[in-house]
C-alpha positions in Angstrom: 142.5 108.8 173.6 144.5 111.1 175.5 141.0 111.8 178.2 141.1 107.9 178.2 137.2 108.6 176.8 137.5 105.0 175.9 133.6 104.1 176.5 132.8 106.8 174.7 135.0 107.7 171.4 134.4 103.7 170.9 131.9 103.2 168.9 133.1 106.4 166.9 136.6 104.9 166.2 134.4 101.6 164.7 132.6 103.7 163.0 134.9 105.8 161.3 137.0 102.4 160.7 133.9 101.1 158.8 133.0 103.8 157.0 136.9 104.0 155.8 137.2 100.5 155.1 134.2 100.7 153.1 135.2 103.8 150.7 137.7 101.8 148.8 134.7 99.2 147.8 132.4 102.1 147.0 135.3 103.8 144.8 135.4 100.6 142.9 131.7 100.0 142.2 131.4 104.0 141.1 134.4 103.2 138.6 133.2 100.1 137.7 130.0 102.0 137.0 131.7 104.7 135.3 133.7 102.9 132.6 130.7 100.4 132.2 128.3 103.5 131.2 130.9 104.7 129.0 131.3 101.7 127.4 127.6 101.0 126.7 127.3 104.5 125.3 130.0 104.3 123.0 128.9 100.3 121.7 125.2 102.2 121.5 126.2 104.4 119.5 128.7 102.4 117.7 125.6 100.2 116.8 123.1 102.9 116.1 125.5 104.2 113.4 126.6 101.2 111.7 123.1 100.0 111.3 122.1 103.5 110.1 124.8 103.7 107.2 124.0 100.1 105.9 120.5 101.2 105.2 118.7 98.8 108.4 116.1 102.0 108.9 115.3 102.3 105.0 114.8 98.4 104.8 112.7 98.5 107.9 110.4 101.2 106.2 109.8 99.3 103.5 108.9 96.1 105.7 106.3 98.2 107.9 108.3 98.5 110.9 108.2 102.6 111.0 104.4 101.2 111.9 105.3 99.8 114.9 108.1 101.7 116.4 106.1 105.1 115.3 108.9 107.9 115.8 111.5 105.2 116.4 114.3 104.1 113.8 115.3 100.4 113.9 119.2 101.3 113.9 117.8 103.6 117.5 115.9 100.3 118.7 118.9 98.0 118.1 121.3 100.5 119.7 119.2 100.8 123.0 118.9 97.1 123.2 122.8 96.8 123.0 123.2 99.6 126.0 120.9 97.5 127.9 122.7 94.4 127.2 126.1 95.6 128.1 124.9 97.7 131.2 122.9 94.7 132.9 126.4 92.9 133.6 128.0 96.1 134.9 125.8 96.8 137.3 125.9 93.4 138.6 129.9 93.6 138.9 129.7 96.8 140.3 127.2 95.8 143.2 129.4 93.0 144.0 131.9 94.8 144.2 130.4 96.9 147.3 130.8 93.7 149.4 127.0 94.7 151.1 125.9 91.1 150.5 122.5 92.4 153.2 121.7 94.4 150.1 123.8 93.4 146.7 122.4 89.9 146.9 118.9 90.1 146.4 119.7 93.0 143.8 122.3 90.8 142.3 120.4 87.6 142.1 117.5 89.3 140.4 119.4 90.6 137.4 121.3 87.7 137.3 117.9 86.5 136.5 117.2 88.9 134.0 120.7 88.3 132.1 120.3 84.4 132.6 116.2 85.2 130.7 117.7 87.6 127.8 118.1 84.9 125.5 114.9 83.9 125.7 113.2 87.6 125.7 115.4 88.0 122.6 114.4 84.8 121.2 110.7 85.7 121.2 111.0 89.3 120.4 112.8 87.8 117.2 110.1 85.2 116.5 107.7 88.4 117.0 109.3 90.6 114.8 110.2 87.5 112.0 106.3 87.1 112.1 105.0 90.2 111.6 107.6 90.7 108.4 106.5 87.6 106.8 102.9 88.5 108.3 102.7 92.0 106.5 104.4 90.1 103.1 101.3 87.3 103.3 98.9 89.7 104.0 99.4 92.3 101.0 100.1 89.0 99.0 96.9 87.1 99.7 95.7 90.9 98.9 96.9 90.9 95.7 96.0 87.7 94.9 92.3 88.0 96.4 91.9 91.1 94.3 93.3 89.9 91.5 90.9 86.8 91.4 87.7 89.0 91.4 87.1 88.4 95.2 86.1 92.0 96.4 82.6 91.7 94.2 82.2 89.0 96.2 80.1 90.5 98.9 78.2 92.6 96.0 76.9 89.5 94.7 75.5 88.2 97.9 73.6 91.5 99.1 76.6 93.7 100.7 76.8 96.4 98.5 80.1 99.1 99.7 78.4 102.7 100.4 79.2 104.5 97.6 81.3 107.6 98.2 82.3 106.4 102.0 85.9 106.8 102.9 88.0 105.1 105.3 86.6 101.7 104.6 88.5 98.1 103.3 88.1 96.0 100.7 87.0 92.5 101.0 90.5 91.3 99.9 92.3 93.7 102.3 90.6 92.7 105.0 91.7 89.2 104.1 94.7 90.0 104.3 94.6 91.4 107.6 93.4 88.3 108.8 96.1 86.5 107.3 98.8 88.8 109.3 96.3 88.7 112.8 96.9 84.5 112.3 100.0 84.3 112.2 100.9 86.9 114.4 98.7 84.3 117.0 100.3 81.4 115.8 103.8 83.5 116.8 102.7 84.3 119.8 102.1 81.4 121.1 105.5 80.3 120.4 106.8 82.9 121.9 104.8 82.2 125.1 106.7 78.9 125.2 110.0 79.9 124.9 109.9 82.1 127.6 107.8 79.6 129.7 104.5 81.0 130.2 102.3 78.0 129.3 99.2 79.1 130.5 99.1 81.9 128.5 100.3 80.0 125.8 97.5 77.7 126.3 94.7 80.4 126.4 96.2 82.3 122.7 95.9 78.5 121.6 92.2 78.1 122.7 91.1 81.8 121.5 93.0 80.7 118.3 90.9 77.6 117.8 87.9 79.9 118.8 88.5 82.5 116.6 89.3 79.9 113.6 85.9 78.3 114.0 84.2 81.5 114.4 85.6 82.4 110.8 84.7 79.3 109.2 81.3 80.0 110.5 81.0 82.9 109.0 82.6 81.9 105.7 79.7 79.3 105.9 77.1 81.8 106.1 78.6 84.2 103.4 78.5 80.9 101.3 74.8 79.9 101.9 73.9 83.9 101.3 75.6 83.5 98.1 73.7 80.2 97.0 70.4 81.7 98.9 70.2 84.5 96.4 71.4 82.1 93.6 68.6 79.8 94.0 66.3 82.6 94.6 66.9 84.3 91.2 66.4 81.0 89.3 63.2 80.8 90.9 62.3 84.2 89.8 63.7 83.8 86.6 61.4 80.7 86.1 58.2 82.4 85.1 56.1 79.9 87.5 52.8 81.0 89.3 53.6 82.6 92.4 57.5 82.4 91.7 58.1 85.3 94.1 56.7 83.4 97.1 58.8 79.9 96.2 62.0 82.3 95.8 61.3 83.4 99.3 60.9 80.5 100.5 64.2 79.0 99.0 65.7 81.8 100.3 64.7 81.4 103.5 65.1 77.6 103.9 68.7 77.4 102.5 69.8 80.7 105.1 68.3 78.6 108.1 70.2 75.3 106.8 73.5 77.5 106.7 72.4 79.6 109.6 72.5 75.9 111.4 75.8 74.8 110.0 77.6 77.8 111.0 76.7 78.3 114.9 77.2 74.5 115.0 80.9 75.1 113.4 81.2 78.4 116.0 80.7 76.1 118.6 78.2 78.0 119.8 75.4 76.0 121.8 75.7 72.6 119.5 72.3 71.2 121.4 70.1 74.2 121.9 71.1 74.6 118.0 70.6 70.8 117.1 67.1 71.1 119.0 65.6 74.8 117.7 66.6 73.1 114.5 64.7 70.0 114.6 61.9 71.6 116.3 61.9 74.1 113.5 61.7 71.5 110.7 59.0 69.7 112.6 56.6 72.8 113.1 57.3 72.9 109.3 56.6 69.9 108.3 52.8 70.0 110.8 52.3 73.4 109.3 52.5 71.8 106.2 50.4 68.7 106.8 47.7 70.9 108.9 47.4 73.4 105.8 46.9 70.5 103.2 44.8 68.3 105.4 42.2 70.5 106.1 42.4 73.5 103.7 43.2 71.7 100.7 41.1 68.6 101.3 39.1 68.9 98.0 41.9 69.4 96.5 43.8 66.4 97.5 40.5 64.0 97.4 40.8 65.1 93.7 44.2 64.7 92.6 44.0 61.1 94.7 40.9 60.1 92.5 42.5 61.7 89.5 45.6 59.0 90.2 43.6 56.6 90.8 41.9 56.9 87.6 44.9 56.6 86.0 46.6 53.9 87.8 43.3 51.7 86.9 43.4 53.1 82.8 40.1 54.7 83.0 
């Protein structure tokens, strides 16, 4: 000031000017910043232990959860959730507070958008988590229940017979139960999807659900018409007829096609190719048949038509 530098030492004066003016709002956000972690840390813990003494980690063993979270403890997960929770808001305040609306806004605006969508994140994690408690309850009751009833000599009786000595492998009735628990976690899912507005993925779960549920019902067709395939099949074996272990094949046979039909048509699976090899395979049948007995069994059937004719005149 003294050289009259004026040109010069201006822009350094406005400089310095800014960068003090702006120290006092920086001060603030660190403090702000400061307390805020602090204060999420202490509520973490606060949470963490609280949850820990009233036994939220034993019940959550016992519900499956240690399953999901692997090395995890539930009163951990809750307490992280909390810290988030409280240090969302305090970062917010403490970018407003550096007045840099160029650069706060957009960073401001975004988790305003995240606070503004925690109730419904939270709302669907909860649904999730509800789910898969009541899911793993169903599943190891149906289980029960399944096993209980006799259901897991089920696939015995219609030709799957368990390896004997293999390890690693479900029974029928588990696997039932698994099921159970994969539905309704779907069924959860796709309420989730809502609440937090994703609709198209909502609608896709949906679809695959309705997929999947026909797929199953397919199969459970097909186990069915195995089971009632090898049914009829020993009753024609146990018959004692003439050339019973031809006519058991060929029940066999003829009720797996008619349930082989009726469960790709319930899959949804090509309803008109199936509709047409179907028919067509009923009609090569039925000309096999008429072919065989028209011209190899002609004496035959020239007999038993005089022989009923005999009989229908009294001779």
């Amino acid at each position: 000031d003294v050289l009259g530098l004026e040109g010069l030492l201006g822009p350094v004066n406005e400089l310095v000017s800014k960068v003090l003016a702006f120290l006092p709002n920086l001060f603030a956000a660190l403090l702000i910043l400061g307390i805020g972690w602090l204060m999420a840390k202490v509520i973490q813990r606060i949470v963490s232990s609280v949850l820990a003494a009233s036994g939220a980690d034993a019940l959550g063993d016992r519900m499956g959860v240690d399953k999901v979270l692997g090395e995890k403890r539930l009163s951990v997960l809750a307490g992280l959730i909390v810290y988030i929770l409280v240090l969302v808001p305090v970062v917010i305040a403490a970018l407003e507070a550096l007045s840099l609306d160029a650069l706060t806004a957009p960073a401001s605006g975004m988790l305003d958008s995240i606070l503004a969508a925690v109730p419904q994140i939270f709302g669907a994690a909860l649904i999730l988590f509800v789910a898969y408690l009541v899911g793993r309850l169903v599943s190891e009751l149906v289980s029960q229940l399944l096993a209980s009833a006799g259901f897991d000599g089920f696939l015995a009786k219609i030709g799957f017979q368990k390896a004997e000595g293999e390890e690693g492998t479900r029974k029928p009735s588990e696997l039932i139960g698994w099921l159970a628990l994969i539905a309704i976690m779907l069924f959860a899912t796709i309420e989730a999807f809502n609440m937090l507005g994703f609709v198209n993925l909502a609608v896709i779960v949906t679809e695959f659900t309705i997929f999947a549920a026909n797929v199953g019902l397919g199969v459970l067709i097909m186990m069915v018409g195995l089971y009632f395939a090898n049914l009829a099949a020993g009753a024609v074996r146990s018959s004692g007829t003439s050339q019973a272990g031809m006519l058991a094949m060929a029940a066999r046979v003829a009720i797996l096609v008619l349930a082989g039909a009726m469960a790709l048509r319930q899959a949804g699976l090509a309803e008109d190719i199936i509709n047409l090899a179907f028919g067509l395979l009923l009609g090569a049948a039925a000309v096999a048949t008429a072919i065989a007995f028209g011209l190899g069994g002609r004496e035959y059937a020239s007999r038993q038509i005089e022989r009923w004719t005999n009989r229908g005149s009294g001779e």
